[in-house]
C-alpha positions in Angstrom: 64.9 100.2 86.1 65.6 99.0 89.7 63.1 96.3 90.9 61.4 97.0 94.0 63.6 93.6 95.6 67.0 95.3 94.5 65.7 98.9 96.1 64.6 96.6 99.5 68.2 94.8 99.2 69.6 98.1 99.2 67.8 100.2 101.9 70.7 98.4 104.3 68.5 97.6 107.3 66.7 94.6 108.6 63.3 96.6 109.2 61.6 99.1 107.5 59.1 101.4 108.6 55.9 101.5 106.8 56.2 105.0 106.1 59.8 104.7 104.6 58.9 101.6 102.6 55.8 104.0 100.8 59.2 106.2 100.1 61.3 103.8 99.0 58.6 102.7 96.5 58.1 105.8 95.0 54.3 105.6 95.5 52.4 108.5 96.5 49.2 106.9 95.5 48.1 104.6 99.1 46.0 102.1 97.4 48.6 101.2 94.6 51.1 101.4 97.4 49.1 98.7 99.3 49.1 96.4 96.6 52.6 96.6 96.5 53.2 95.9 99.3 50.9 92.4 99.3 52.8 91.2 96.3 56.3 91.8 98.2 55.0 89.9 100.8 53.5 87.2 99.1 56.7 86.4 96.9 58.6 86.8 100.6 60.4 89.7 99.9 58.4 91.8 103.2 57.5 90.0 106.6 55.2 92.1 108.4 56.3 92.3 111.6 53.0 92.3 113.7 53.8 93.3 116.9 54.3 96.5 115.5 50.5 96.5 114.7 48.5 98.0 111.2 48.8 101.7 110.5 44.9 102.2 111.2 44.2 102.7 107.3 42.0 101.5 105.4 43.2 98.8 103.6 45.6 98.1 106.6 49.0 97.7 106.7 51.8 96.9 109.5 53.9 99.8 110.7 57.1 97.7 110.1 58.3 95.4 107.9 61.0 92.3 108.1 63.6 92.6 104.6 63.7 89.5 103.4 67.2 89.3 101.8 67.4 86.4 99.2 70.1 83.6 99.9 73.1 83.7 98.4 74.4 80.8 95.9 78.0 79.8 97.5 78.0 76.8 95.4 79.9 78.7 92.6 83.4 78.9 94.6 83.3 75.2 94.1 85.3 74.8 91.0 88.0 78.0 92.9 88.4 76.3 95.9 89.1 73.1 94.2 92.1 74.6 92.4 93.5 76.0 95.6 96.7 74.5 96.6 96.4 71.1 98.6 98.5 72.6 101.6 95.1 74.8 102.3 92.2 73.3 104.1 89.9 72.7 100.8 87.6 70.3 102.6 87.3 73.0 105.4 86.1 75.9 102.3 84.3 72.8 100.2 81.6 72.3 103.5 81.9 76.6 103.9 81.9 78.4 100.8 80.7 81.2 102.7 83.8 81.6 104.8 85.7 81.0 101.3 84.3 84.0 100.2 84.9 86.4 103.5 88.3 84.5 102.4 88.9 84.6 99.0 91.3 87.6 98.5 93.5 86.6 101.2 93.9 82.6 100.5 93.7 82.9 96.5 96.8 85.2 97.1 98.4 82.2 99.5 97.4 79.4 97.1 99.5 81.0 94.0 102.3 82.0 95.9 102.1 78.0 97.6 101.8 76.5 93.8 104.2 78.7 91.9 106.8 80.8 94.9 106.9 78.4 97.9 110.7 78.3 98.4 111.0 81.9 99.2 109.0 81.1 102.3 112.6 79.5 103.4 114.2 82.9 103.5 112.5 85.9 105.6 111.1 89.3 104.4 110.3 92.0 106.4 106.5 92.7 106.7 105.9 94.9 103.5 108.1 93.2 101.0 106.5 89.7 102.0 102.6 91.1 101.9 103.7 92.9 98.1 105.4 89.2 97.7 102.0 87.2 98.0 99.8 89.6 97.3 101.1 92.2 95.2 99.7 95.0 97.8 102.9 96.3 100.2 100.4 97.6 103.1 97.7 94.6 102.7 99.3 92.8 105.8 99.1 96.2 107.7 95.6 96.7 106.9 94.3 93.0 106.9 96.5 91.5 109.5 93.8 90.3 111.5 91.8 88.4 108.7 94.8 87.2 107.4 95.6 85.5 110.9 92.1 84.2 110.6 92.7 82.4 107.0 96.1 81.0 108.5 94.5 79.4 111.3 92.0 78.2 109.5 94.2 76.5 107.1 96.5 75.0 109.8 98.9 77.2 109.3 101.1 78.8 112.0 101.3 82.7 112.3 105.3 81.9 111.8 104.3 80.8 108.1 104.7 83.4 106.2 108.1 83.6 107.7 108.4 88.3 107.8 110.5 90.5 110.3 109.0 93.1 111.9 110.7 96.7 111.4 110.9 98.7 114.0 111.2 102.2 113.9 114.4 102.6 113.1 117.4 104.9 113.9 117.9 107.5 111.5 121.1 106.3 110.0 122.9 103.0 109.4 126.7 103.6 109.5 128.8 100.4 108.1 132.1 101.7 107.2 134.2 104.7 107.6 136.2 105.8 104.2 137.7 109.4 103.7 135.0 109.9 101.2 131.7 108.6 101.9 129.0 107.6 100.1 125.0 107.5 102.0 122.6 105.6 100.7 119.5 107.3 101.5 116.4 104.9 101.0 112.5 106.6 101.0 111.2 103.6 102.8 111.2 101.9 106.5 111.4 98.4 105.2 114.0 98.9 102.3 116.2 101.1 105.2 115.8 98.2 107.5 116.5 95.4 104.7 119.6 96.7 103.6 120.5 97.1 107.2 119.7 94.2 108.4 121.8 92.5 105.1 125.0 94.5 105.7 124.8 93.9 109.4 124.5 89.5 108.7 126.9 89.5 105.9 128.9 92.1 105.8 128.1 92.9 102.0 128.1 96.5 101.3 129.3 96.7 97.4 126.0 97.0 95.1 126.5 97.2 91.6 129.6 97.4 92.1 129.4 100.9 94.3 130.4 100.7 97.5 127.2 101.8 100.6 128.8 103.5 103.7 126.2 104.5 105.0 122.0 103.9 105.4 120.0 106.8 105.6 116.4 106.7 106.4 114.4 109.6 104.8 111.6 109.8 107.2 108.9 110.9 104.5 109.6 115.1 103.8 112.2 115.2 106.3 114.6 114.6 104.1 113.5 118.3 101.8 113.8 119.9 104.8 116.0 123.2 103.9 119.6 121.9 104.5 118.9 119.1 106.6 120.8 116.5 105.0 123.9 119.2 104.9 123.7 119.6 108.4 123.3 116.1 109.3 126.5 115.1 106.7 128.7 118.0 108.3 127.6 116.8 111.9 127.5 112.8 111.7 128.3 111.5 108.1 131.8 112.9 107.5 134.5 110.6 106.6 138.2 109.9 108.4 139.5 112.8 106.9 136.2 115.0 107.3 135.8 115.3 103.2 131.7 115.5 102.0 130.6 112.3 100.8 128.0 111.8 97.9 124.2 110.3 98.1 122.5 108.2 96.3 119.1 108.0 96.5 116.5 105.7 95.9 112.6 105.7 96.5 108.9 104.5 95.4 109.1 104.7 91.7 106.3 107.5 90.9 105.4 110.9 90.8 105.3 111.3 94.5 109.1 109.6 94.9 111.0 111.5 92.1 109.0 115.0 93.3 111.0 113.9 96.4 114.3 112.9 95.5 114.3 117.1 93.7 113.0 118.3 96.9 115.9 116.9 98.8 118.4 118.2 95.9 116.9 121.4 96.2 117.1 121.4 100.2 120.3 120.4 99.9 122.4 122.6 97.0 125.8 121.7 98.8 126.0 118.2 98.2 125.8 115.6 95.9 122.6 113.7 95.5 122.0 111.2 92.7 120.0 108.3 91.7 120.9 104.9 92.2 120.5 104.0 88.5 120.8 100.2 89.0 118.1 99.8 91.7 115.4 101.5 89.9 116.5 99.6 87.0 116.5 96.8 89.2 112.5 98.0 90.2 111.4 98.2 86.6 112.9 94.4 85.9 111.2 92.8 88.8 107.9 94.6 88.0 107.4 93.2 84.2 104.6 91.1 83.6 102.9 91.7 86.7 99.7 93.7 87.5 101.6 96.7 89.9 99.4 98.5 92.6 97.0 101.9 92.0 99.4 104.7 93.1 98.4 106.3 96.6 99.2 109.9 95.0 95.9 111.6 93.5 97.1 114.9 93.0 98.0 114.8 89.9 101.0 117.3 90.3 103.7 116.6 87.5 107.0 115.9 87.9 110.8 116.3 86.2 110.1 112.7 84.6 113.1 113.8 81.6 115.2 114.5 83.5 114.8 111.8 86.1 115.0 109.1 83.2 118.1 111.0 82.0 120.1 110.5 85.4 118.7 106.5 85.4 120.4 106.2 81.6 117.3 106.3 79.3 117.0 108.2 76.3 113.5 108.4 76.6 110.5 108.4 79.2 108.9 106.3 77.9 109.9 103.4 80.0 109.0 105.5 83.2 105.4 106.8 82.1 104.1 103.9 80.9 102.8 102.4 84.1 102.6 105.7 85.7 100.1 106.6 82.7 98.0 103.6 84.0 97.5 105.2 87.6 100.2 102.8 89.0 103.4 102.7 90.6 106.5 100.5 91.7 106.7 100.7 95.7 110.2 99.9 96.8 109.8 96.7 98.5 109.8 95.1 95.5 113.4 94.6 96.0 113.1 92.7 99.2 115.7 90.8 101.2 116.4 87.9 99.4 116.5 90.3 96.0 119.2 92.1 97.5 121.1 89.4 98.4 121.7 88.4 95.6 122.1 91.6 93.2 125.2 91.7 91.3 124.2 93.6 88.2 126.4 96.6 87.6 130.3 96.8 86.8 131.4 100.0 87.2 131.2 101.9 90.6 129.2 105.5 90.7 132.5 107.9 91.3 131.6 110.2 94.2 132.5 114.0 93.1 131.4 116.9 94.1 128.0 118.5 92.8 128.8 121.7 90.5 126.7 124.9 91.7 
């Protein structure tokens, strides 16, 4: 049963009318109500605030009441911000455990990627890939960008720290080389489309897996399964020397929501040839093992082709697809972020671009 303190600590407000406190309570009885009320205010729970005078009953009470909220205990951080990593201001949290604790999810995210990822800080990442980096949330920068300036200044540490690009909204597509035949990456993403972009562009590298990219596609959400947008757009910009259709592989968010998608665009789109890009999600699936992935965004419960899917990635079963996706979770793309890329050389054989039977 809830104490009186807890439904007091509750209520949400500094001051309480006298007439909402007898609510609150739960006692329709005045007398009983009126002892109460004494007891709160001996054990310093209530402050009657007296300006606001007695309710001219008999026994009196105030009209309003000060909530006395009970102080909290920082002391326990202690032994957590102790264990941060020496780079942070510990001495700073050790005389503020309060601030530790506005804190907490932002610089315990920092200290682990300071103790056990610090070199990657040498390299850059665009925004999302370095916020699902260090804190294993792609949008948490986005959302928290503020408070996280806060904990870096607070730590002596320069908004340059965390050492991410910017992507700005980008072009729609990303053309790097001009063969008869084609092939379009097309990437679900802003940050993956600018990543690989911003890769090719600095070293030239366009061979993944041994297949080589063309072309950078950025789907723009549902553009993409737009009723023959992406045959309009290859017959009008993506053709190659010769004017022969190219082949697409796609790659996305790695849940419901994503492979919903990437049949949406197929079916938008009967004319050409969309695929997978086996090695990236098998890439994704690598990189997420061992690590606690985020709660997917998609609540709708809608199902999805997941057999099939798995089938054009090269697994036998689905097993390997719905057993996060079971859990409520997903793989977001920027996983894979710059320095990932730049270094991927799994693969052999290159995907052989052919034309999609009817």
């Amino acid at each position: 049963m809830i104490s009186y303190h807890e439904r007091l600590i509750k209520y949400g407000k500094l001051t309480i009318p006298e007439t909402e406190l007898q609510q609150l309570i739960n006692e329709p009885d005045y007398r009983q109500f009126y002892h109460v009320v004494e007891k709160l205010v001996e054990a310093g729970a209530l402050v009657p605030v007296k300006s606001s005078r007695d309710n001219g009953r008999r026994p009196p009470l105030f009209n309003k009441y000060r909530i006395i909220k009970p102080k909290e205990d920082f002391t326990v951080y202690n032994e957590a911000i102790r264990l941060l990593n020496p780079s942070l201001n510990i001495s700073g949290y050790l005389e503020r455990p309060e601030l530790y604790k506005k804190h907490r999810k932002i610089v315990e995210g920092l200290s682990r990627y300071l103790w056990y990822a610090a070199g990657l800080l040498e390299e850059p990442m665009s925004r999302k890939e370095r916020s699902f980096s260090v804190w294993g949330r792609e949008k948490l920068l986005d959302k928290h960008f503020a408070l996280v300036r806060e904990v870096l200044r607070y730590n002596g540490l320069g908004e340059g720290f965390l050492n991410y690009y910017d992507t700005p909204e980008p072009f729609f597509e990303y053309v790097h080389a001009r063969p008869e035949q084609m092939t379009t990456l097309i990437l679900e993403n802003k940050d993956t489309w600018f990543t690989f972009r911003k890769l090719m562009q600095e070293t030239g590298k366009n061979i993944f897996a041994g297949t080589p990219v063309d072309a950078l596609l950025y789907g723009e959400g549902n553009k993409i399964s737009k009723r023959g947008a992406l045959e309009r757009f290859d017959a009008g910009m993506l053709r190659g020397k010769k004017g022969r259709a190219g082949c697409f592989l796609y790659f996305g968010d790695l849940d419901l929501e994503g492979i919903r998608l990437f049949f949406r665009a197929r079916e938008a789109n009967p004319a050409l040839n969309i695929r997978p890009f086996p090695e990236l999600y098998h890439l994704m699936l690598k990189l997420a093992e061992g690590r606690e992935l985020p709660k997917s965004p998609d609540k709708r419960g809608v199902e999805a082709p997941l057999v099939e899917f798995a089938s054009m990635l090269g697994f036998e079963k689905t097993d390997v697809l719905t057993v996060f996706m079971e859990k409520g979770r997903y793989i977001p793309q920027e996983i894979i972020n710059y320095q990932v890329i730049s270094y991927f050389k799994i693969g052999k054989n290159a995907l052989k671009c052919t034309t999609r039977s009817r």
